[in-house]
C-alpha positions as CSV (number, residue, x, y, z in Angstrom):
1,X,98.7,-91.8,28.0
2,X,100.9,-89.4,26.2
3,X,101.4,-86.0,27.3
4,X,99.5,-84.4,24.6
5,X,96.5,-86.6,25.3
6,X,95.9,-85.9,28.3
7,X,96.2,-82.3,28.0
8,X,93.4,-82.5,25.3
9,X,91.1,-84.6,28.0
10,X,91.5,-81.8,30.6
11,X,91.1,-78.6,27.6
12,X,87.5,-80.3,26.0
13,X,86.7,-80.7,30.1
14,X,87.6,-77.3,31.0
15,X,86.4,-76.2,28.0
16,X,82.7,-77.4,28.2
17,X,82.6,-76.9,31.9
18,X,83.5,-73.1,31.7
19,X,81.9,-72.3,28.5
20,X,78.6,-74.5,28.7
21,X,77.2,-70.7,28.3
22,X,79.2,-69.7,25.2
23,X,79.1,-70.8,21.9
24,X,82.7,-70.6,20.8
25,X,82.8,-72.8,17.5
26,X,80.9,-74.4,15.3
27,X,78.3,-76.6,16.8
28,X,79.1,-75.1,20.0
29,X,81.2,-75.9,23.2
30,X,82.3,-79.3,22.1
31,X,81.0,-79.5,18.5
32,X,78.4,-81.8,19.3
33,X,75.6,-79.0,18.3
34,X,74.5,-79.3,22.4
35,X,74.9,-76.5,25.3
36,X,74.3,-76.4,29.0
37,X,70.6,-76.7,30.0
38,X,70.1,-73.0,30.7
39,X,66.3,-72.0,28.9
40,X,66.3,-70.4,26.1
41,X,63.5,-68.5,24.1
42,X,61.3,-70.5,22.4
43,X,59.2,-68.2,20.5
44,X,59.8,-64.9,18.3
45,X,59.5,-63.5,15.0
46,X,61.1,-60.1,13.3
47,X,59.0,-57.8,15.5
48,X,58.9,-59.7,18.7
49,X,61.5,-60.9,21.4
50,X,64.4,-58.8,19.8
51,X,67.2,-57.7,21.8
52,X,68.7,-56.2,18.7
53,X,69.6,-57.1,14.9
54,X,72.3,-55.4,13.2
55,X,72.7,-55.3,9.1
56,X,75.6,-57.2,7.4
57,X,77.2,-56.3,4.3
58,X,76.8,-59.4,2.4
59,X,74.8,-62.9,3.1
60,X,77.2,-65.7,4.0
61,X,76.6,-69.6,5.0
62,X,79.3,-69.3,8.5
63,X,77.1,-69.2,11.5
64,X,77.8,-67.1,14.3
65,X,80.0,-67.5,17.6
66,X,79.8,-66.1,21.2
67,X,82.3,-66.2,23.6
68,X,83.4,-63.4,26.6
69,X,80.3,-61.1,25.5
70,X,81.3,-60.6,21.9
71,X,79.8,-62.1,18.9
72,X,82.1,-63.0,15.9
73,X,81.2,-63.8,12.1
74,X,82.5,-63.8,9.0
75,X,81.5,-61.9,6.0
76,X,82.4,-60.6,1.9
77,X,82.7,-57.1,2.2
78,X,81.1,-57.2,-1.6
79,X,79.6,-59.9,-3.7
80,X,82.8,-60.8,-5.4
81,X,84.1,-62.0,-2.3
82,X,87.8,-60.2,-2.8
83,X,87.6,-58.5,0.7
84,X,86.9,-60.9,3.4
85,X,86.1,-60.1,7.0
86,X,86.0,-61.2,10.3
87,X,83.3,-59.0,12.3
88,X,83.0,-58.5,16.0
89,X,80.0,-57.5,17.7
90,X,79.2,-56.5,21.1
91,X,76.8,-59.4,22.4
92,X,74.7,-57.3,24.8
93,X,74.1,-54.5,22.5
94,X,75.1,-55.6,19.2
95,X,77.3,-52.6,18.3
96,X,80.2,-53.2,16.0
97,X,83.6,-53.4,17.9
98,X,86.1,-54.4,15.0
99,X,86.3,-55.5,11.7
100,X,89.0,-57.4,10.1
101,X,89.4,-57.7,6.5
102,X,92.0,-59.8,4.4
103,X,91.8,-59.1,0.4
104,X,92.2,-62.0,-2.8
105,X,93.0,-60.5,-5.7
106,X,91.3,-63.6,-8.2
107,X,87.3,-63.7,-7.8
108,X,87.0,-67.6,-6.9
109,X,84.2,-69.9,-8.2
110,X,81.3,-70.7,-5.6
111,X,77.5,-71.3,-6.2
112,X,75.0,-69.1,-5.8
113,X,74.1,-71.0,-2.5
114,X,77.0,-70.5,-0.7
115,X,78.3,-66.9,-0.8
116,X,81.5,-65.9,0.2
117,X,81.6,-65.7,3.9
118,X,80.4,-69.5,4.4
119,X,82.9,-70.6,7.1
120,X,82.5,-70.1,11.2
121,X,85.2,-68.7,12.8
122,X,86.6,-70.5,16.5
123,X,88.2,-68.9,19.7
124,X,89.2,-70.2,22.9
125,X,88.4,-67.2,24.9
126,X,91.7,-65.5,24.0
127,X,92.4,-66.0,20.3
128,X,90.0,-65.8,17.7
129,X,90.9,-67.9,14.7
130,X,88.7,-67.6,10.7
131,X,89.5,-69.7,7.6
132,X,88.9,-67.5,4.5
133,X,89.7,-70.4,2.2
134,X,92.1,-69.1,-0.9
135,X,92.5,-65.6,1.2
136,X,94.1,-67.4,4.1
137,X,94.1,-69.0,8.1
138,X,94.0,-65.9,10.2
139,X,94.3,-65.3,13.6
140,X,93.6,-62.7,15.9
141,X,93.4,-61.3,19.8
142,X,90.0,-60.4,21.2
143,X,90.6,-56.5,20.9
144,X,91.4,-57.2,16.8
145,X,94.8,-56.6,16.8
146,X,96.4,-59.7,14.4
147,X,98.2,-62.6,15.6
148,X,99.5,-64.3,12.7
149,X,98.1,-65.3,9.2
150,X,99.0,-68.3,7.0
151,X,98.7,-68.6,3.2
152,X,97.7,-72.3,2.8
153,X,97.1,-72.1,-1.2
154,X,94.9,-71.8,-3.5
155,X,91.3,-73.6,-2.6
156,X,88.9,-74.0,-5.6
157,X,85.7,-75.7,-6.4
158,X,82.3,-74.5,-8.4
159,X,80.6,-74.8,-4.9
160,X,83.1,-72.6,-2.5
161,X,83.9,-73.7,0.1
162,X,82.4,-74.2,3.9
163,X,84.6,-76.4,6.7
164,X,85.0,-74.4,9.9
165,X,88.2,-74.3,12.0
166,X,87.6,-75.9,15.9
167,X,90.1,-75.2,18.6
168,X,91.0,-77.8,21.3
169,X,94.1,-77.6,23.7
170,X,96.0,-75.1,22.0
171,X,95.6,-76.4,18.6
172,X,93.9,-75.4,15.6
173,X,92.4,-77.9,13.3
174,X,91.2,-77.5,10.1
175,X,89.8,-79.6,6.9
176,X,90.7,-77.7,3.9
177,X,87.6,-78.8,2.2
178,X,86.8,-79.6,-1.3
179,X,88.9,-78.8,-4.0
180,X,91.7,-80.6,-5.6
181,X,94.1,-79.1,-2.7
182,X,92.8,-81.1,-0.1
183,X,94.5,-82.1,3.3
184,X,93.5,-82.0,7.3
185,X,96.1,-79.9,9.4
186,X,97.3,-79.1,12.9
187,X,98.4,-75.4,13.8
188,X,99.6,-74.1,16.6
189,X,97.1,-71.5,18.1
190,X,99.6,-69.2,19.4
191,X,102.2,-68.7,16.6
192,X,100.2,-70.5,13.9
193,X,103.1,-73.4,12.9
194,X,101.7,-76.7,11.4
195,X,102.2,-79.3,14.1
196,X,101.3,-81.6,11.2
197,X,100.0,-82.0,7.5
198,X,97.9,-85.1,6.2
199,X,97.2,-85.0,2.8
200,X,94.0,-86.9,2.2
201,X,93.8,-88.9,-1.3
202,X,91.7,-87.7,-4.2
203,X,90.7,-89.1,-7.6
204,X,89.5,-87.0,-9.7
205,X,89.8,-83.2,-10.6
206,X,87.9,-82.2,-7.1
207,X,85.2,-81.8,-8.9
208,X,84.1,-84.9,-10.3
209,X,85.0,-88.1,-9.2
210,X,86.6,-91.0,-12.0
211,X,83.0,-91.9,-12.3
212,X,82.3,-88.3,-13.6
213,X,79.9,-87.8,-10.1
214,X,80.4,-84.9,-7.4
215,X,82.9,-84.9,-5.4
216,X,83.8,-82.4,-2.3
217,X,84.1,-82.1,1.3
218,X,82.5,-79.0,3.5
219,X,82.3,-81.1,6.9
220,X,83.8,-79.5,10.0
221,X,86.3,-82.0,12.0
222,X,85.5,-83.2,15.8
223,X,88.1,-84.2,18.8
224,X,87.1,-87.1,20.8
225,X,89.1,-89.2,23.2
226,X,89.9,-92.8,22.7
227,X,92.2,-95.2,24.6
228,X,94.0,-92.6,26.1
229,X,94.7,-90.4,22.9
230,X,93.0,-87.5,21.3
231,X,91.3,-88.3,17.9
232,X,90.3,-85.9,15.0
233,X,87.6,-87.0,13.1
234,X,86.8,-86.0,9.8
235,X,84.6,-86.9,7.1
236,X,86.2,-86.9,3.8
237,X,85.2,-87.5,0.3
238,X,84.9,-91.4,0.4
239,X,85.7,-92.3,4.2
240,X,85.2,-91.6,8.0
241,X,89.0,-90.7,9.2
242,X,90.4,-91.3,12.7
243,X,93.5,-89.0,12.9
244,X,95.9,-88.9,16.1
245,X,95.3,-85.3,17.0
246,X,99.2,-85.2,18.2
247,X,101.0,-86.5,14.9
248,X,98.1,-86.5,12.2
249,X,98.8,-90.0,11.7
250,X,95.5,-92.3,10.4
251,X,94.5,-94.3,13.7
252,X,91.4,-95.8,11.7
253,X,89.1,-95.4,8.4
254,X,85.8,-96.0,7.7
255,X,85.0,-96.4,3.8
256,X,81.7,-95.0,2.6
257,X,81.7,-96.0,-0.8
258,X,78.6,-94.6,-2.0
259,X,77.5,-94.8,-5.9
260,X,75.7,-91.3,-6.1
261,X,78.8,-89.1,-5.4
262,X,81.9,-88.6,-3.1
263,X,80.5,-85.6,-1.0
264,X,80.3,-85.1,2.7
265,X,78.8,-82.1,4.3
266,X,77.5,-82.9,7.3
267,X,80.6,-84.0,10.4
268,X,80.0,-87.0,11.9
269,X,78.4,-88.0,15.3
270,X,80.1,-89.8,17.9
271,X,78.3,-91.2,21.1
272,X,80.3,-93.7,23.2
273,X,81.8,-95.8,20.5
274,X,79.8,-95.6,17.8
275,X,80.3,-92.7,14.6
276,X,77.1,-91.9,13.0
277,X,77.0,-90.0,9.2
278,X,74.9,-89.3,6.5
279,X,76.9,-88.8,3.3
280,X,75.5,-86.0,1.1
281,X,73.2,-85.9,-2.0
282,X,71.4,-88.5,0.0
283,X,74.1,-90.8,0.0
284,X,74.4,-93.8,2.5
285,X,73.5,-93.1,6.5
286,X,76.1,-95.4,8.3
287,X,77.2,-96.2,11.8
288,X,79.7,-98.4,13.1
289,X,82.0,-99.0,15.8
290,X,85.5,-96.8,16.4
291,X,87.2,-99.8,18.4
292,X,90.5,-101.1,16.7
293,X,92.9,-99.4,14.2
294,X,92.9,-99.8,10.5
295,X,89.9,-100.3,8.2
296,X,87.7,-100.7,9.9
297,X,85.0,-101.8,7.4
298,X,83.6,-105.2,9.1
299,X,82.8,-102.6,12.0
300,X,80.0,-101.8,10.4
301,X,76.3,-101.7,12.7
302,X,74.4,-100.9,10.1
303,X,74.0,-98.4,6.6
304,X,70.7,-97.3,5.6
305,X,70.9,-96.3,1.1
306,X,69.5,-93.2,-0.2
307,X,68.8,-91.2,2.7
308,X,67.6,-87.7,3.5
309,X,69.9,-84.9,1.7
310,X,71.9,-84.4,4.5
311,X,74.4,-80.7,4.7
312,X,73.3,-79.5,8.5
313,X,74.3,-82.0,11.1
314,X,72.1,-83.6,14.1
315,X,72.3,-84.4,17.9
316,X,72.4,-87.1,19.6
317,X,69.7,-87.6,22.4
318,X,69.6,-91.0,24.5
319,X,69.4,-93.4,21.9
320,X,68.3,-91.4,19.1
321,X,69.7,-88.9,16.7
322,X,67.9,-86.0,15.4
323,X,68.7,-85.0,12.0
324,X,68.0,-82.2,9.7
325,X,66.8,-83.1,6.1
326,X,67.2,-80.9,3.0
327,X,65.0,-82.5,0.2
328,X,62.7,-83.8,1.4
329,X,62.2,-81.4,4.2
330,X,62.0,-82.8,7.1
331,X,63.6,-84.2,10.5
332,X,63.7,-87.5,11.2
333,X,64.3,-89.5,14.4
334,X,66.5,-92.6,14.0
335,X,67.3,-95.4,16.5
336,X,71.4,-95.4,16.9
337,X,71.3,-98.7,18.0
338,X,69.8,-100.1,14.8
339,X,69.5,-97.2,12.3
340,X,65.5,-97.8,12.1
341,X,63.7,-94.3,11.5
342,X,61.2,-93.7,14.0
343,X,59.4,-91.0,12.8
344,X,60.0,-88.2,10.7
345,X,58.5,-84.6,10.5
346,X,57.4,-82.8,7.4
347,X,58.2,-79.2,7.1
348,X,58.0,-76.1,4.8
349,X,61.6,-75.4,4.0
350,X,65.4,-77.4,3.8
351,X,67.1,-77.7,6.4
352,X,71.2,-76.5,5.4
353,X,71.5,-75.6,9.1
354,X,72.6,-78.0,12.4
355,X,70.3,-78.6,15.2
356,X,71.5,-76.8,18.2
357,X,70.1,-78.2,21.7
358,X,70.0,-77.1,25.0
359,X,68.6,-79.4,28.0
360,X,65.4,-81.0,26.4
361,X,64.6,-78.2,23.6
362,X,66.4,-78.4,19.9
363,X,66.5,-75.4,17.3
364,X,66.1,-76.4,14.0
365,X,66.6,-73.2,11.3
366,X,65.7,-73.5,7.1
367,X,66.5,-71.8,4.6
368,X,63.4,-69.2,5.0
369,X,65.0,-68.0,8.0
370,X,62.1,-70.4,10.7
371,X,63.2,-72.0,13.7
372,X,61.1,-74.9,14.5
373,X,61.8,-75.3,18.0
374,X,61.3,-78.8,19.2
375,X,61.4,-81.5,22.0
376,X,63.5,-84.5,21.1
377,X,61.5,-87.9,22.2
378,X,61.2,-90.9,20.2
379,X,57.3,-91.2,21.0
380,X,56.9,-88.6,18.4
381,X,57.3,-84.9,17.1
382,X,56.5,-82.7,20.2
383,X,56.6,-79.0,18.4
384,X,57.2,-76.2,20.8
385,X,57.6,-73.0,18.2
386,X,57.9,-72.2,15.0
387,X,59.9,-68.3,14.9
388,X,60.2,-66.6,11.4
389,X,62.3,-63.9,10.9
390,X,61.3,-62.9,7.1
391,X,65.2,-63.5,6.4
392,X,67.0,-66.4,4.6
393,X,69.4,-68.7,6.0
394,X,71.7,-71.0,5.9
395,X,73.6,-70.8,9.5
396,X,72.9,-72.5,12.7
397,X,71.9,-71.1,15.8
398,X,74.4,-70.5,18.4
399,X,72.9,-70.1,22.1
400,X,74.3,-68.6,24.7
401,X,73.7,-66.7,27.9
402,X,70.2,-67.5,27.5
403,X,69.9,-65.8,24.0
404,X,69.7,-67.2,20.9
405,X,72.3,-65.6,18.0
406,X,71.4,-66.3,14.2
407,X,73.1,-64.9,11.3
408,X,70.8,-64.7,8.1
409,X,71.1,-63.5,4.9
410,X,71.0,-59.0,6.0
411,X,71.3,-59.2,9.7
412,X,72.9,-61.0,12.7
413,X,70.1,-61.2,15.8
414,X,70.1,-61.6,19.2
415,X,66.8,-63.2,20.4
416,X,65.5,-63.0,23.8
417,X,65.0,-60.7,27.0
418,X,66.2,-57.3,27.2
């Protein structure tokens, strides 16, 4: 095992064990959208089991993060999105501690959907790290004060952009995302130096795809461990990646080849040795086995066409995964074993958010700003709340020390107890 390795075993260890109350990056502690078993609050609506909301200056898709009593999130300063912030807020109270802003002089394209702001920042209880897209990597301490800030280029596509930044022993890792300036990198969390640079294949203009269909990736990268190495994997336009998290070399690939588009926005799902993921614009819902190196295409369990829209991401429970559906609504409960859907559960709204999860109860949010609160079981849809706070959203729910914090369209919350 080489040095590196092993170093990322015991930092996504440490990691979990001393932050299984924190929510430092996206989909929490380890990215897998699950937290320690603490309970959480279950039910609540605008008026009712508030610790405090604070207003924001401008909607945004980037879902909050808490870590060492302090909340973080990004946000436009205006609707243009030419000043671009990272905001810090006292978790207990919600007061405003420091704000951060970096400025692009060129309005960039995005859709109406996805307003400037749409990325979730990362820390490792020390630094605190945002992507801003074309305005920059930025990194900074915990009291504000800047650490460094790289200029990666210019990042463009007519639906903005969305990939978050995850830290994991001393490294940050990143998936530029859609555009024609595409690539997965390593940086080092303390100065900020590329470790490494893979530059991921595209046809097409970033946009559109030879075939004149979508193209674009918005999914947020994961660390696992495999035979004694760290992997980062990423979804890309047309295949599952397996990237040595040391050198950036490609390890493995899994082709998704899917005829309605090149577009991944959800990040894929690992549980022992299998990857789960749905491609979007209900492209193909795949799974196969991460054993061996190359293509790994015969690895293949099983691929189930035309799925669910799939942006938000699910959890893994047992031998099911939970997923959130946007068009049509729903979320569905699928065998991992043999990709057969065992029920599915109509709702109101898309889902755009992740499921979060926390011992035996999963928070689902859509885009009216309702939490349908949930026990996952494959015997059936066991609801436990629905919580509406009269706000839109696109961001998923970040739980820690036994509150729940949501960012919507005017306001970050903190739900629970006083």
């Amino acid at each position: 095992m080489n040095r590196l390795a092993a170093a990322l075993i015991v930092a996504v260890t440490v990691q979990f064990c001393l932050s299984a109350e924190e929510w430092p990056q996206f989909r929490g502690p380890r990215g897998t959208g699950v937290t320690g078993a603490e309970r959480y609050p279950t039910q609540w609506n605008a008026g009712e089991n508030i610790r405090w909301s604070v207003g924001l200056p401008q909607p945004g898709n980037g879902s909050a993060i808490v870590a060492d009593r302090k909340v973080y999130v990004c946000c436009a300063l205006d609707a243009d999105g030419l000043q671009r912030s990272l905001l810090c807020f006292d978790s207990q109270t919600g007061e405003k501690l420091w704000t951060q802003t970096v400025s692009i002089k060129e309005k960039m394209p995005t859709h109406k959907t996805n307003p400037f702001g749409g990325s979730t920042p990362a820390t490792d209880g020390e630094t605190v790290v945002v992507w801003h897209a074309s305005a920059g990597l930025h990194a900074y301490d915990l009291d504000g004060n800047k650490v460094w800030s790289r200029d990666l280029g210019q990042f463009r596509h007519m639906w903005g952009y969305g990939s978050s930044p995850i830290i994991v022993g001393g490294r940050v890792f990143l998936n530029s995302g859609a555009g024609k300036n595409v690539f997965v990198a390593a940086f080092d969390l303390k100065t900020g130096e590329t470790l490494w640079h893979h530059d991921e294949p595209v046809e097409g203009d970033g946009e559109y795809n030879p075939q004149k269909k979508y193209m674009g990736t918005w999914s947020s990268p994961v660390v696992i461990q495999r035979d004694g190495r760290g992997l980062l994997v990423v979804a890309m336009h047309t295949r599952i990646v397996g990237l040595d998290t040391e050198n950036g070399d490609v390890v493995w690939f899994f082709p998704i080849n899917s005829d309605r588009g090149d577009l991944a926005y959800s990040s894929p799902m690992v549980q022992g040795d299998v990857c789960l993921f749905n491609a979007g614009f209900k492209g193909p819902f795949v799974a196969f086995k991460i054993t061996g190196q190359g293509d790994l295409s015969d690895h293949q369990l099983w691929r189930s066409e035309n799925s669910p829209q799939s942006i938000g991401t699910g959890v893994i429970v047992g031998q099911h995964v939970y997923r959130p559906a946007a068009g049509p609504n729903l979320i569905d409960c699928t065998e991992v074993d043999s990709g057969k859907s065992i029920w599915q559960q109509r709702t109101k709204s898309a889902f755009w958010s992740s499921i979060s999860l926390s011992g035996d109860v999963a928070y689902a949010t859509d885009q009216r700003g309702t939490t349908t609160v949930f026990r996952p079981s494959p015997s059936g849809f066991i609801g436990v709340g629905e919580c509406d706070l009269n706000d839109s959203t696109n961001a998923t729910p970040a739980l820690a020390d036994g509150h729940v914090f949501l960012r919507t369209a005017g306001k970050l919350w903190c739900i629970g107890p006083q």
